[in-house]
N, C-alpha and C positions, 0 to 999 in steps of 0.2 A: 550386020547387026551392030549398028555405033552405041546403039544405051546397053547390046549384054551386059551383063555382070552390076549394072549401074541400077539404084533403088529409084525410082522415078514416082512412088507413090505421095498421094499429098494424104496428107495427115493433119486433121485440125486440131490446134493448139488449145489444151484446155486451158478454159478461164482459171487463175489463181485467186480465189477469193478472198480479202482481208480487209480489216477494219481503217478507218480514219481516223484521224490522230483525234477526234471528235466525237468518233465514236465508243472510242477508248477511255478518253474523260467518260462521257456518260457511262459508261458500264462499271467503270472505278466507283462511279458514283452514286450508284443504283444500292435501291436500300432493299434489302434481301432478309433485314429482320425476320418475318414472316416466312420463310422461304425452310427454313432449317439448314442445318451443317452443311450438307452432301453439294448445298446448290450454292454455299458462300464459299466454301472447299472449291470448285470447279472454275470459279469466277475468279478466286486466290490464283489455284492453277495457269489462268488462260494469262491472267496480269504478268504473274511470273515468268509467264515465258517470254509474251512480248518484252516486259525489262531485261531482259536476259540477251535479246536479239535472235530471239525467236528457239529457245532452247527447244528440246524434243521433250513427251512426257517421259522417255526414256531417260533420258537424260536427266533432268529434273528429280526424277524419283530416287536416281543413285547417289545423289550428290550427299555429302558427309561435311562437317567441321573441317575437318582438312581439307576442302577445296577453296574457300576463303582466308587467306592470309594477307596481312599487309593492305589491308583494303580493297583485296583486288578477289575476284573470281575466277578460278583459273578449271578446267577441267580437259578430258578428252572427250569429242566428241565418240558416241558409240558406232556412229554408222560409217565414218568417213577417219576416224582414227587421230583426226585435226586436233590439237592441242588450241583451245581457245581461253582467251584473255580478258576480263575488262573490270572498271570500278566497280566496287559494292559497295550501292546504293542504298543510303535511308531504308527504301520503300519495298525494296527486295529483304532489308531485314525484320520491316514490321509483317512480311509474310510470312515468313519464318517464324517469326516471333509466334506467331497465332496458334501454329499447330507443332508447336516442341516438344518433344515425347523424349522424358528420361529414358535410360536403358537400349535405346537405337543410336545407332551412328548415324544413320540417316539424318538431315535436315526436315523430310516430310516422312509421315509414317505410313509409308504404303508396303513399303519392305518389310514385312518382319520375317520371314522364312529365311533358313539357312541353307535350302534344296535350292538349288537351281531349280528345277522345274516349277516347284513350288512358288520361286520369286518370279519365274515368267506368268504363269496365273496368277498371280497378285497383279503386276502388272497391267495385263490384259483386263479384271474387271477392275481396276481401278480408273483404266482411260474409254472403259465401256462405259464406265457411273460417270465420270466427268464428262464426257461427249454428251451422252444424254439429259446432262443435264443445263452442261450449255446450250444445250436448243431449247430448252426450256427459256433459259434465260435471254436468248436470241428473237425468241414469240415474245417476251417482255417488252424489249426494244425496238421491237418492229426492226430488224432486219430482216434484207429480201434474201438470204441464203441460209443453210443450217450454220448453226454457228459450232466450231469443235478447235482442237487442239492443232489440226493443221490452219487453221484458218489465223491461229495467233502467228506462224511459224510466217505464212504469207503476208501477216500485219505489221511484222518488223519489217521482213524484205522490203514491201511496197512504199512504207509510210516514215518509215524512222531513218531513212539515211540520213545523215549528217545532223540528225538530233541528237541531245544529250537526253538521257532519260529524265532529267529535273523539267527541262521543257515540255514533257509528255504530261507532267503532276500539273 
């Protein structure tokens, strides 16, 4: 028996779906007026991640004043424990800017619970309303896949190596 013990199965590689550096202007630049908060919030979200280099909505939603210093953006990731690093940008602060909420340490106000469990249900319907409603916004722009919060995560990886985020504006 030379393969015992040996995986020999094939396995197909799922597609990683994510946006073009062109696709990404157009959706920065999609006019959402009419649309209400919930769908300009989610569209906020998907930019901010890809400027971030594809942060997690986890991630994202924990960030505080203290993780920006010196210019810089520094945080741990949640899933992998990674201490990451990089400029803060302009455009990541006019997103911030938009939704500031006194009284939170947060940067975005999805947190407000001080249970644990509590802030993981905040969580969870906050990237349930943001998913849904980037497919909303993804049937606007005629994209061929649903568009969501992993799809920003695979629109850094795929699209922004060796770009600076000024090049992405």
């Amino acid at each position: 028996h030379p393969f015992e013990g040996v995986d020999v199965s094939y396995r197909v590689k799922k597609e990683k779906n994510g946006l073009t550096l062109g696709e990404v202007r157009r959706l920065r630049a999609l006019d959402l007026s009419r649309c209400g908060h919930p769908v300009s919030f989610a569209r906020d979200m998907f930019l901010f991640s890809v400027f971030t280099r594809g942060m997690t909505g986890d991630d994202i939603f924990h960030l505080t004043r203290e993780n920006i210093k010196d210019g810089h953006l520094a945080y741990l990731q949640k899933i992998t424990g990674k201490r990451v690093s990089m400029p803060w940008e302009p455009v990541m602060q006019e997103i911030v800017d938009r939704y500031a909420s006194p009284g939170t340490p947060y940067l975005f106000p999805v947190i407000t619970a001080g249970e644990p469990y509590e802030q993981w249900r905040q969580h969870c319907v906050a990237l349930h309303n943001i998913n849904r409603n980037l497919k909303k916004i993804g049937r606007m722009l005629e994209i061929p896949f649903p568009l969501t919060m992993t799809v920003a995560h695979h629109s850094w990886a795929s699209m922004t190596r060796g770009l600076a985020v000024g090049d992405m504006l």
